[in-house]
C-alpha positions as CSV (number, residue, x, y, z in Angstrom):
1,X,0.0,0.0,0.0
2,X,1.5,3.0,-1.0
3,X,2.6,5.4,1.5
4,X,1.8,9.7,1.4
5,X,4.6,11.9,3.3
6,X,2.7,15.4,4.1
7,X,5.4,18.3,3.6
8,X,6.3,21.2,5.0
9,X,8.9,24.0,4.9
10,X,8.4,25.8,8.2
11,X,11.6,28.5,7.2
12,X,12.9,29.8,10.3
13,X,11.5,29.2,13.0
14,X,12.4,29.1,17.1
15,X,13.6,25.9,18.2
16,X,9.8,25.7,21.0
17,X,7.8,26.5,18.0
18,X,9.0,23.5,16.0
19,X,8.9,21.6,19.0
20,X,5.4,22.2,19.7
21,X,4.3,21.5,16.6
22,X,5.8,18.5,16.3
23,X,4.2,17.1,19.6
24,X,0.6,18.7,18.6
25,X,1.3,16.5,15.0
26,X,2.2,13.0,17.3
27,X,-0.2,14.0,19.3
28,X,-2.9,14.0,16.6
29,X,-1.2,10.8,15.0
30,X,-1.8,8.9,19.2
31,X,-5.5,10.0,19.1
32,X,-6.3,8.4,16.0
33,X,-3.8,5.2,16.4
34,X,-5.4,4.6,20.0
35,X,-9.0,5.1,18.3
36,X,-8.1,2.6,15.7
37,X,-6.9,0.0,18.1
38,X,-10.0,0.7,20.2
39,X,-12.4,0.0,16.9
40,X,-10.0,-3.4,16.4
41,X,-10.5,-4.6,20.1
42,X,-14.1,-4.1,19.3
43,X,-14.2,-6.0,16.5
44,X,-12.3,-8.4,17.9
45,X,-14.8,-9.3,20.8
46,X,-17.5,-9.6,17.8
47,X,-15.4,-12.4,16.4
48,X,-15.3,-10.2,13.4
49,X,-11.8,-9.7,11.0
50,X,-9.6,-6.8,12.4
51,X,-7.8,-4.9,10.0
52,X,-3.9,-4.0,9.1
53,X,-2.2,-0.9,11.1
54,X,-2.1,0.7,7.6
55,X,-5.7,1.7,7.7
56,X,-5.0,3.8,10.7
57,X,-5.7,7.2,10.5
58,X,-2.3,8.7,11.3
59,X,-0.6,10.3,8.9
60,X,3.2,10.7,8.0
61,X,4.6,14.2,8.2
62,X,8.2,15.5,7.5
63,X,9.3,19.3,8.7
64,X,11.8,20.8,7.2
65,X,13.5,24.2,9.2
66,X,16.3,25.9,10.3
67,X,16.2,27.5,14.0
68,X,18.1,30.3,15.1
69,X,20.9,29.9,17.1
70,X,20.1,27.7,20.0
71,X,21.6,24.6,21.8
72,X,19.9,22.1,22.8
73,X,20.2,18.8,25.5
74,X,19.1,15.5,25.1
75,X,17.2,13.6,27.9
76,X,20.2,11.2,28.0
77,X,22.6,13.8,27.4
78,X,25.3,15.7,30.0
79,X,25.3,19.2,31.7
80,X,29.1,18.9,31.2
81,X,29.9,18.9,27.4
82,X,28.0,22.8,27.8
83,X,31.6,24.4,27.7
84,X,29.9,28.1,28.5
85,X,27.6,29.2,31.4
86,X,23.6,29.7,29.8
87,X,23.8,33.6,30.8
88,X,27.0,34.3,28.8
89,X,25.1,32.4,26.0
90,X,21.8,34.4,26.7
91,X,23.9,37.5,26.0
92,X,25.0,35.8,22.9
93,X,21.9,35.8,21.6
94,X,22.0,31.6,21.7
95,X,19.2,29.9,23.5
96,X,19.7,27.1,25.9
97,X,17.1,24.1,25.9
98,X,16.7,20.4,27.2
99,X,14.5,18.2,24.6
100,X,13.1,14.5,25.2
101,X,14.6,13.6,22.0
102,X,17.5,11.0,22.3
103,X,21.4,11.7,21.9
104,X,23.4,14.4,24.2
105,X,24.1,17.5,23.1
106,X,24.3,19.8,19.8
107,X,23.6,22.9,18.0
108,X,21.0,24.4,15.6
109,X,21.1,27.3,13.8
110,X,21.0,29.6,10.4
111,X,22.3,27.8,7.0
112,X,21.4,23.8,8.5
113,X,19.0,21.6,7.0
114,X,16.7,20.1,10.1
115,X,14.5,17.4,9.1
116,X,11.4,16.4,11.6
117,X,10.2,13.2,9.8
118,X,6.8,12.4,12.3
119,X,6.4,8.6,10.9
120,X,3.7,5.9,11.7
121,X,6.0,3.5,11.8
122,X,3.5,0.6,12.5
123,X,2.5,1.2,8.6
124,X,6.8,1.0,7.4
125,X,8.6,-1.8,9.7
126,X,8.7,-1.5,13.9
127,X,12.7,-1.3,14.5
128,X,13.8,2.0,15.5
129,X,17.5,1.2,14.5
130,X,16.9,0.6,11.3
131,X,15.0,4.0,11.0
132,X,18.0,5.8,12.3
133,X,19.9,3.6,9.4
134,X,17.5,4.7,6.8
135,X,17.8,8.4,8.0
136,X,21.9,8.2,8.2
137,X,21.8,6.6,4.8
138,X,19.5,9.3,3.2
139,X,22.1,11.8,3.8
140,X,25.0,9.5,2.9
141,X,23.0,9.3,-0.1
142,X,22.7,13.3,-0.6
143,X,26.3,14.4,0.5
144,X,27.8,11.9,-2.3
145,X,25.7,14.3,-4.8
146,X,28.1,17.0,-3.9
147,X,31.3,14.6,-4.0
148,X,31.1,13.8,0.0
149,X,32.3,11.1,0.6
150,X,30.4,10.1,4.3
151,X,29.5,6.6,6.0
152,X,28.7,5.9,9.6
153,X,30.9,5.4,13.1
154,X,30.3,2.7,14.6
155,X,28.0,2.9,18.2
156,X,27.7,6.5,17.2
157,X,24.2,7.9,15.9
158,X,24.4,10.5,12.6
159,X,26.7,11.1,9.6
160,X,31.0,11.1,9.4
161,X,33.5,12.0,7.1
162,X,36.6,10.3,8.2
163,X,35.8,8.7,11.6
164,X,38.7,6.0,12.1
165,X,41.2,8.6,11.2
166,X,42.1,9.8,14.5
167,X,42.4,14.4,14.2
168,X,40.4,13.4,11.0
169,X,37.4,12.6,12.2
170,X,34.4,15.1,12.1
171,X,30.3,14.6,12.0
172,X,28.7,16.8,9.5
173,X,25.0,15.1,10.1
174,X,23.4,15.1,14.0
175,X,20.5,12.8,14.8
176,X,18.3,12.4,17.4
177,X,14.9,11.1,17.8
178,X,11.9,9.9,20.7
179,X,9.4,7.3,19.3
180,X,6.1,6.6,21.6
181,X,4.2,3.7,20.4
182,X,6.2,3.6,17.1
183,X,5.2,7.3,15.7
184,X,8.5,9.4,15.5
185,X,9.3,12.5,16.3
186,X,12.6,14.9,16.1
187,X,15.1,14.0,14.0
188,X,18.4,15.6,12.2
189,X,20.2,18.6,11.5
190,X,22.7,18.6,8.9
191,X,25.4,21.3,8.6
192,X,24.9,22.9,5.1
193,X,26.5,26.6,5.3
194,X,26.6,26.5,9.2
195,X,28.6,28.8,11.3
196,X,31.0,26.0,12.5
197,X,32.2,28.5,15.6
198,X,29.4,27.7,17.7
199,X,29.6,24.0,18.2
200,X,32.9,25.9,20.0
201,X,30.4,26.0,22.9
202,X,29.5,22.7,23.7
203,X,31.1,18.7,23.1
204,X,29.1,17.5,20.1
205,X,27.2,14.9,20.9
206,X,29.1,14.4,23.6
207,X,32.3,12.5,21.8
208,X,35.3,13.8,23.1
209,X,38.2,14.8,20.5
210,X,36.1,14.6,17.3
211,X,35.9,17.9,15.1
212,X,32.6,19.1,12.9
213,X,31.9,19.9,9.4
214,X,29.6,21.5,6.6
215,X,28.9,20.9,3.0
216,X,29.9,24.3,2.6
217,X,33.4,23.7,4.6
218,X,34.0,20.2,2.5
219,X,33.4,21.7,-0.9
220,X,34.5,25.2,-0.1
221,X,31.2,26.8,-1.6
222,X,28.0,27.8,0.3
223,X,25.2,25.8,-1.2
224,X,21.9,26.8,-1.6
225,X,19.1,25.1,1.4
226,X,16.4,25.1,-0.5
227,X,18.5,23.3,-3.1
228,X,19.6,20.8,-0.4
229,X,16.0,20.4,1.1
230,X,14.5,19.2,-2.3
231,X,17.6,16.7,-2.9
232,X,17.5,15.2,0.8
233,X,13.8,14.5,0.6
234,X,14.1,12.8,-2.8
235,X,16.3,10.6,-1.0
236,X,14.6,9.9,2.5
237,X,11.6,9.1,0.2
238,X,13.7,6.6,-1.9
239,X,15.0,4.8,0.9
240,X,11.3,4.6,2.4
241,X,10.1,3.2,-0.6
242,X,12.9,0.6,-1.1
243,X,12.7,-0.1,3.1
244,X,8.8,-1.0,2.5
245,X,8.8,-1.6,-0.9
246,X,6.1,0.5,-2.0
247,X,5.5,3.6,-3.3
248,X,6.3,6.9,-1.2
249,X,4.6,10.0,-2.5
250,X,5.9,13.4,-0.9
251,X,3.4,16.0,-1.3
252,X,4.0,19.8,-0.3
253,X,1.2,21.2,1.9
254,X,2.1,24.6,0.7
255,X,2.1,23.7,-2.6
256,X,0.1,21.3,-4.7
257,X,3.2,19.9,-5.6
258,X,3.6,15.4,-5.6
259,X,6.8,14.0,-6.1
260,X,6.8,10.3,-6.7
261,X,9.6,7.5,-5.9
């Protein structure tokens, strides 16, 4: 059964405002998953056939931003890897937040593409690790457009260039993400024209002696987003589709706009 991904390009927007929309989209998606398994369990003590998760009526969103400057804190992440005190950032003009996604800690801002893919993923396949496989892979996928050569580290979540090459080693692709009851939320941020100077502020991720990156910093040219959006979309949809095999339609809800994969 093919599968519909409901775009949208939020711009900039504050890190809270994204956040909140995300939860008030999963929490939309819970209402109608929980009202679906409710019909089921009726059905069920009719002796009548239930149906598949995929007629639920939750929907599959992705959110594409950027956020201006702000740092933010995982649940499972460190007060420690913040290398400067939250007023001297304040006066910076850099907000400060802990987020229930997963991971430790990282930094959003102007010129980074941040995907919020908001997934049933009761209608795709229920294994969280291979999402964060499929995401990692979409943007290997897109950086090797540009001449980027990038895989994974191993037991570390996101996107490297280099990573056994000790001094050589730096993450150009963040991830984290919080699942409840297998619809997704949160996501990636990957460093496109990024003002590198601000990851001076914190421990990425939390991994000790490993540098970051752009596209802009690997290729030595600043790259249009919007460019960037389009291409990593046409991706994370290809890898959907080949992950469920089935189609993955992408369609804008600015624009009336389909893409098909």
């Amino acid at each position: 059964m093919a599968q519909t991904i409901y775009v949208q390009d939020l711009g900039l927007i504050p890190y809270t405002d994204a956040w909140a929309y995300q939860e008030q989209l999963l929490h939309e998606n819970l209402q109608a998953k929980m009202a679906f398994y409710a019909s089921q369990k009726q059905l069920l003590a009719q002796g009548k056939s239930t149906a598949s998760p995929l007629q639920a009526n939750t929907r599959h969103y992705v959110l594409l931003c950027e956020h201006p400057p702000v740092i933010t804190l995982g649940k499972n992440g460190k007060e420690s890897h913040l290398l400067a005190h939250p007023e001297y950032l304040r006066q910076m003009g850099i907000e400060y937040i802990h987020t229930n996604r997963g991971g430790d800690i990282t930094f959003h801002g102007p010129g980074q593409l941040v995907a919020y893919p908001i997934l049933d993923l009761e209608k795709c396949f229920t294994d969280i690790g291979k999402y964060m496989r499929l995401l990692e892979q979409s943007v290997i996928d897109l950086l090797l457009e540009y001449g980027i050569s990038a895989t994974r580290s191993p037991g570390e979540t996101g996107v490297w260039l280099n990573p056994d090459i000790p001094h050589r080693a730096r993450k150009i692709c963040a991830m984290g993400v919080r699942c409840s009851r297998w619809i997704t939320m949160h996501g990636l941020a990957l460093n496109v024209n990024t003002d590198l100077h601000y990851f001076d502020y914190i421990i990425p991720c939390g991994i000790q002696g490993k540098q970051v990156t752009s596209m802009q910093r690997e290729t030595g040219k600043a790259i249009p987003l919007a460019e960037i959006k389009s291409k990593w979309l046409k991706h994370f949809c290809k890898r959907l589709s080949e992950a469920i095999d089935d189609d993955v339609w992408a369609v804008s809800l600015s624009a009336a706009q389909e893409m098909h994969h």
